[in-house]
Each structure stands twice: as C-alpha cells, then as structure tokens.
C-alpha positions as CSV (number, residue, x, y, z in Angstrom):
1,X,-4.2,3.4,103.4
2,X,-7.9,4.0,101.9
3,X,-8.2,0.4,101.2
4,X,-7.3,-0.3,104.9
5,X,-9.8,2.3,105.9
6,X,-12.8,1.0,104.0
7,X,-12.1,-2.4,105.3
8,X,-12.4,-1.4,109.1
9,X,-15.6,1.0,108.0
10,X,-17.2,-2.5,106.5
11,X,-15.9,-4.4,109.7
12,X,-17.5,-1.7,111.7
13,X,-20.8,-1.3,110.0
14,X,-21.3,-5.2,110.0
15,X,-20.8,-5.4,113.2
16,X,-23.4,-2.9,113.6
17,X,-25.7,-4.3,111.7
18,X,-25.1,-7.8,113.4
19,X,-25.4,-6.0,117.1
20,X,-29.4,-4.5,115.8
21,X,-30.5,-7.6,114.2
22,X,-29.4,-9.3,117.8
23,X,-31.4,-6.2,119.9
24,X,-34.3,-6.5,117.6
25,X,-34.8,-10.1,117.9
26,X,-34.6,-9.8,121.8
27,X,-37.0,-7.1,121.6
28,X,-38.5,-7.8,125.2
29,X,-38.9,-6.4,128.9
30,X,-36.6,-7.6,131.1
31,X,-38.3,-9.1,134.4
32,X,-36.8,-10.7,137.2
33,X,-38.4,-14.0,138.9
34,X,-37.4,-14.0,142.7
35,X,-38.6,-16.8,144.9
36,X,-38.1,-19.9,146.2
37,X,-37.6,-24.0,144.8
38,X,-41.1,-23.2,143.4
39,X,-39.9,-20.2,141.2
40,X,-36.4,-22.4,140.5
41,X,-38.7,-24.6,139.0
42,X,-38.2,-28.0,141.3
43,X,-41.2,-30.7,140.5
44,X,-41.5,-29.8,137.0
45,X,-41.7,-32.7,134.3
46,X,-39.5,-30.3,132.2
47,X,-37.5,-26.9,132.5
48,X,-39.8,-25.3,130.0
49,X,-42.8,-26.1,132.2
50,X,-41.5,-23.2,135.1
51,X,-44.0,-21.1,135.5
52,X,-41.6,-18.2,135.2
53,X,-40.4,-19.5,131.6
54,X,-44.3,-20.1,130.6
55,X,-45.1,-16.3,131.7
56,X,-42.2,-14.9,130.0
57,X,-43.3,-16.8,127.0
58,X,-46.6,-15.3,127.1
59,X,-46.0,-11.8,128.1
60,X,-42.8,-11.6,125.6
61,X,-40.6,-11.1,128.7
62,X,-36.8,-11.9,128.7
63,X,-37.0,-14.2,132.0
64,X,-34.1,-14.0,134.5
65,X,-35.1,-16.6,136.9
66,X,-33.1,-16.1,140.2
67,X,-35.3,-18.7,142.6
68,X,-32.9,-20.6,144.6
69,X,-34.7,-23.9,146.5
70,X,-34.6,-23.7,150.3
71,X,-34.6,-19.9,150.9
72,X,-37.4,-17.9,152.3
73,X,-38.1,-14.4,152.0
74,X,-37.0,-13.0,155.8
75,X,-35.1,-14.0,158.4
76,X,-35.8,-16.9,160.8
77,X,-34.7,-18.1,163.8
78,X,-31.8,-19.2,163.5
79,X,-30.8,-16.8,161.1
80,X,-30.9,-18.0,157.3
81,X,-27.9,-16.9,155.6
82,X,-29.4,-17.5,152.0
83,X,-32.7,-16.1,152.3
84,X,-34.9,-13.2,150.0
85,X,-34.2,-10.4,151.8
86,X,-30.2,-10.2,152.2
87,X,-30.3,-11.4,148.3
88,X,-32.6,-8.5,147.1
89,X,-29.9,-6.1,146.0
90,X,-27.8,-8.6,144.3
91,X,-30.2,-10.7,142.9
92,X,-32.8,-8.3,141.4
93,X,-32.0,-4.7,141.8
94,X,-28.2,-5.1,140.6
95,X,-29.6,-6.6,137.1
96,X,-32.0,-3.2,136.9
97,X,-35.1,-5.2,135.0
98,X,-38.1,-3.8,134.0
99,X,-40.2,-6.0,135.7
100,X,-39.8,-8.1,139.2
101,X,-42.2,-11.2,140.5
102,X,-41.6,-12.8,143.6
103,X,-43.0,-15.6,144.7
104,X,-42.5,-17.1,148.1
105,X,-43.7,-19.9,150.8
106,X,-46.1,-21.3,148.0
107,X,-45.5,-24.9,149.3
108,X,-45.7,-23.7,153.2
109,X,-49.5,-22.9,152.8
C-alpha cells in the first residue's frame, strides 16, 4: 500500500514538474489579432511573414490570430452575417487575452 502511494506521489509530482517547465516556457502575454484577410495573413510569401506572427515574435506575445478574409468590422447593407462586430464576443473576449489588435479595411484605403 505505501509502495502504491509513493508511486502516484512520483506520478503526481512529475506531472507537476512537466506542467511548470510547459508554463515557463510559454512565459508570454496573450494577445488577440482581430481583423480582416490582411490580419489572416492572405498575400504573404510565407505564414511566418503575418504581421501578427512577426509582432508577437517581437513583443514575446502568444499570438491568437482570429482574422478571417472577407469580413469587415460593422454591418453593411445588406447585412454581413460574418463581419467584426457580431464576432467580438466569441472571437476575442471569450478567449480573455491580455492584449487585443484589430485591424480592419487596410486594403479598402
């Protein structure tokens, strides 16, 4: 019964241990990127060229990139189903980040 009792404690302090070594290593701010086919990253030469993945690099930021191409950020006529402001809640707020960018219309200017 002891021996079985030491062996869960070992289980249980490994994983532990494992679970900090993960948090440490991931030992950034967790910012949302909301936009458009800009913030999706469309055009780029490679995924690692989005300018939400180069700002995360540089700012040590765990990106969560939520653009989606072909939205916009308020309705239109006719309605948009899929556009910024009915996917607020769900897309940013719901994943309660630290940090939120948003970046739409860039390529209507």
């Amino acid at each position: 019964m002891l021996q079985n009792l030491a062996q869960n404690l070992a289980i249980t302090f490994a994983v532990l241990l494992i679970s900090f070594a993960c948090l440490k290593q991931n030992n950034c701010s967790k910012a949302v990127f909301f936009g458009d086919s800009i913030t999706e990253g469309m055009g780029v030469s490679s995924l690692s060229l989005k300018w939400s993945t180069l700002l995360a690099k540089n700012k040590n930021l765990c990106e969560d990139n939520q653009g989606i191409s072909g939205t916009v950020l308020q309705n239109t006529y006719p309605r948009l189903t899929n556009n910024g402001r009915d996917r607020y809640l769900n897309d940013v707020v719901r994943h309660y980040p630290e940090k939120v960018y948003i970046l739409y219309g860039l390529n209507d200017l």
